[in-house]
Legacy VTK file of the C-alpha trace (Angstrom):
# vtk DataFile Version 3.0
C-alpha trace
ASCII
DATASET POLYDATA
POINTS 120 float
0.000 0.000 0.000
1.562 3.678 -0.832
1.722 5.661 1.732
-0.348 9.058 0.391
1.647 11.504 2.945
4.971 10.337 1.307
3.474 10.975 -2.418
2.072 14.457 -0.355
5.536 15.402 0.478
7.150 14.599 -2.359
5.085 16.983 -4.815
4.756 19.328 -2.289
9.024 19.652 -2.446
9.206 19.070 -6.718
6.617 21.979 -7.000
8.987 24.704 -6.248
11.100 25.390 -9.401
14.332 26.048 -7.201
13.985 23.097 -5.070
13.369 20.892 -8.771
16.884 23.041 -9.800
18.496 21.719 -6.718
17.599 18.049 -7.336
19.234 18.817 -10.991
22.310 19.648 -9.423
22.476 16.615 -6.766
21.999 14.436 -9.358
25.203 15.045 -10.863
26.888 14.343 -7.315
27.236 15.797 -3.456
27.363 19.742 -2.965
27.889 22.081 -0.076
24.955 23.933 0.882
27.676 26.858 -0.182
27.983 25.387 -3.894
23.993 24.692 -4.121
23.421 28.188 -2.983
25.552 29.874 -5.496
23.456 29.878 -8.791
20.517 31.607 -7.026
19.729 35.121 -6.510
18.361 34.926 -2.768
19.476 34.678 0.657
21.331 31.743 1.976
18.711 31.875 4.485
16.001 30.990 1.929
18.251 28.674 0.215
18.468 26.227 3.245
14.776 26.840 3.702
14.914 24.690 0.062
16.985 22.461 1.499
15.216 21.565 4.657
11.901 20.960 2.710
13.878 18.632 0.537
15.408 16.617 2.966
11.932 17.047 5.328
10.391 14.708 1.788
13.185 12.208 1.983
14.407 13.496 -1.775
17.883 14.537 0.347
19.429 14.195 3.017
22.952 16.095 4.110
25.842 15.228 6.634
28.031 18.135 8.716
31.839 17.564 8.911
32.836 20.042 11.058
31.279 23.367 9.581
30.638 22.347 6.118
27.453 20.654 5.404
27.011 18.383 2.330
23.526 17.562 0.756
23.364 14.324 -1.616
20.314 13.156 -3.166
18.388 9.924 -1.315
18.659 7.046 -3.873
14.813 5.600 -2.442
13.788 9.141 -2.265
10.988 9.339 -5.579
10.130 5.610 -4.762
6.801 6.334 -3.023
6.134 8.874 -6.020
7.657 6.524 -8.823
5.556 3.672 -7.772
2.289 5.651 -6.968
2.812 6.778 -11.000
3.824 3.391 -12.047
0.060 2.111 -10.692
-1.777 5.221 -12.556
-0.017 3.738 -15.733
-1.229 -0.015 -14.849
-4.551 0.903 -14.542
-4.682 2.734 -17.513
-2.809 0.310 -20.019
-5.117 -2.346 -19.035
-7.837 -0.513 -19.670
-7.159 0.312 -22.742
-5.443 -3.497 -23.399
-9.519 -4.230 -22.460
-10.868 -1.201 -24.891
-8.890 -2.913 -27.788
-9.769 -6.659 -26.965
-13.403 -5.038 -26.974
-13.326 -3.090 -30.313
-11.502 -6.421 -32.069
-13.954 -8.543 -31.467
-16.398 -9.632 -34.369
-19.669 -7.894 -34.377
-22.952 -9.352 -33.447
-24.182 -11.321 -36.449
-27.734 -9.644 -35.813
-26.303 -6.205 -35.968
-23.941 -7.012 -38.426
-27.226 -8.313 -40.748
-29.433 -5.197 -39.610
-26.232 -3.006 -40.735
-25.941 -4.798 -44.521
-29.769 -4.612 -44.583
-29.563 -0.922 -44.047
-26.679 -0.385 -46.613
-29.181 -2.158 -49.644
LINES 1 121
120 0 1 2 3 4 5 6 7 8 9 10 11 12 13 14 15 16 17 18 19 20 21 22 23 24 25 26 27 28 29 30 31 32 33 34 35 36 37 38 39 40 41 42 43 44 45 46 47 48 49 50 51 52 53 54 55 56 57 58 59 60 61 62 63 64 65 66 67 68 69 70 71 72 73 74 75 76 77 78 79 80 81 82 83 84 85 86 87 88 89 90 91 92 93 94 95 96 97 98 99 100 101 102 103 104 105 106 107 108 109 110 111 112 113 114 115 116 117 118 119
């Protein structure tokens, strides 16, 4: 069973174009919360704000060595949103496996005679 206040979290963190920007950088490897703040054009204050909803979803998480504080991204972390997705697109497919199965099956002979009756 998915746990809904995972999938909550999760989209509540990915809806925030910085915090999506900050995943972008992770992915290519560990940063200081120094290096992640760099590209943006707002406090350091607001930027660890980011971070602490991030890590709050399980998308992060981040380690202090002495003063310096290192964010990597949590492998698992889209796994609650990945799988809730993955069951949308079961449902779906086999619906429309069941749509097709329906619409290549032969016609009723009786409409199919009332149909060539109509046509003459």
């Amino acid at each position: 069973m998915l746990n809904q206040q995972d999938i909550d979290a999760c989209l509540r963190a990915l809806v925030e174009p910085t915090r999506r920007a900050i995943l972008e950088r992770l992915s290519r490897g560990p940063a200081t919360v120094t290096q992640l703040a760099a590209p943006f054009d707002m406090t350091f204050a607001a930027v660890v704000q980011h971070l602490q909803t991030l890590e709050a979803s399980g998308l992060i998480r981040s380690e202090k060595v002495g003063r310096v504080r290192t964010c990597r991204i949590e492998p698992d972390g889209l796994a609650p949103l990945s799988d809730w997705i993955a069951e949308r697109k079961q449902l779906a497919e086999r619906r429309l496996d069941r749509l097709g199965q329906i619409l290549a099956e032969p016609e009723n002979p009786e409409i199919q005679h009332k149909q060539e009756d109509a046509r003459r």
